[in-house]
N, C-alpha and C positions, 0 to 999 in steps of 0.2 A: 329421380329428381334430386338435383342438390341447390343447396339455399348458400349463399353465400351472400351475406349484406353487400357489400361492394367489389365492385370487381369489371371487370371489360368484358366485351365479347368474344376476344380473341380466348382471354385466360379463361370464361367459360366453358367456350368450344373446345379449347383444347383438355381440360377438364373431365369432360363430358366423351369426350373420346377414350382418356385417359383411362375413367371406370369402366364403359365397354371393354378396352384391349385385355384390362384386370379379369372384370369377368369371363374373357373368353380363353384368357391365361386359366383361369382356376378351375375352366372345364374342356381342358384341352381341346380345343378350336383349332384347328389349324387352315391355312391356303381361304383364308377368310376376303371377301370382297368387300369394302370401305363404302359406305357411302354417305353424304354429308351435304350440308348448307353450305358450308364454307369454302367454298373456293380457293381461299388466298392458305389458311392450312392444310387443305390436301392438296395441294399443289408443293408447298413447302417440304411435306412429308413424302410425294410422291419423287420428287425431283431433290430431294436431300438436302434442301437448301434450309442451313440455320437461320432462322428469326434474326432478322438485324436488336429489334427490342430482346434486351437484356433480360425484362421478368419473364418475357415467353421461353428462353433456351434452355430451362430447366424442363419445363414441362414438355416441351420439342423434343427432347434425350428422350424422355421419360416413356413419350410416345414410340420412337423412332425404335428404341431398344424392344420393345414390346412387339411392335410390329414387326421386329423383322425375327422375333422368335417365333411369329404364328405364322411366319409365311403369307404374311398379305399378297394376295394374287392381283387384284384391283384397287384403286382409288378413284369412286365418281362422284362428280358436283352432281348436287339434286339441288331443283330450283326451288327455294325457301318456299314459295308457291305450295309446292309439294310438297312441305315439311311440316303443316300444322300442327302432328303428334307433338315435336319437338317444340314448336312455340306453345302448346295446349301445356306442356308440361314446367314450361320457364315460369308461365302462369299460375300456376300450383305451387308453386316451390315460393314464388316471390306473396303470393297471397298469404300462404300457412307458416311463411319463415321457417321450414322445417325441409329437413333432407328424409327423403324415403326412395328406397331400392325395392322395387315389385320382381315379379316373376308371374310365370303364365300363373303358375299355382295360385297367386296373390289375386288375380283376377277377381272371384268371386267373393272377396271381401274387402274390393278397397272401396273408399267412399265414392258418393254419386260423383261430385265433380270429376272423377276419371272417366264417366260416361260417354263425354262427349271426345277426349284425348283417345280410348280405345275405336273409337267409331272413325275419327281422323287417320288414326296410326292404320287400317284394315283401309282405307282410301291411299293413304302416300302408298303404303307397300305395293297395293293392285296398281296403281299407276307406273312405280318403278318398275314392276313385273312386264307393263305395257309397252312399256318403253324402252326396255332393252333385251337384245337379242339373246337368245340361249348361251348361256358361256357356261359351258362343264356342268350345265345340270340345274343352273339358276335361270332364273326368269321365264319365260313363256314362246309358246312358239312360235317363230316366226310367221307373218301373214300371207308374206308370200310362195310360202313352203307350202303350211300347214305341219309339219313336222314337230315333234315335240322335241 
């Protein structure tokens, strides 16, 4: 969760990305699958097209460099719909004004309000698990297989 008094959605998004790619830079991650609410940034990033806006092309780089050190395999829109963790969490950040990085470990001591964000985020993910096909090992097995 980061708290930034003012700002857009794109320079959140892309933000919010930006400390993902970091942390999975700092724990060697690699051939990582993307996925995101935003449409108009993974598209940008998957098809290398720089942000026409000027404050976004910094963090576009910032992105782009990262990603293509880990090997991004995929870039998928998930529909906001699906995204509540992420809105659970914008939630947080904009109520407490404060920036906080969790980790599974952090689970069993973060305060109540993340109760209902970890209950959300265990809904997105079994849904995106639902909804797309086995690719190297992620998601669930096909229905009409049955195959894992």
């Amino acid at each position: 969760v980061s708290y930034v008094s003012k700002t857009t959605n794109n320079v959140a998004e892309y933000r919010a990305l930006l400390n993902g790619l970091r942390y999975s830079v700092q724990h060697s991650m690699v051939g990582l699958h993307i996925v995101g609410d935003s449409n108009l940034i993974l598209t940008q990033l998957q098809k290398r097209r720089v942000p026409r806006a000027r404050h976004l092309q910094g963090l576009y780089g910032q992105c782009r460099v990262l990603a293509d050190r880990l090997m991004v395999s995929s870039w998928s829109h998930h529909l906001r719909h699906f995204n509540k963790a992420a809105d659970g969490l914008a939630n947080i950040a904009m109520d407490t004004k404060q920036s906080k990085q969790a980790t599974a470990e952090d689970i069993s001591r973060l305060p109540p309000q993340w109760t209902t964000v970890l209950e959300s985020l265990q809904a997105d993910v079994e849904h995106w698990m639902d909804t797309n096909p086995d690719r190297e090992g992620i998601g669930r097995a096909s229905p009409r297989t049955g195959a894992p």
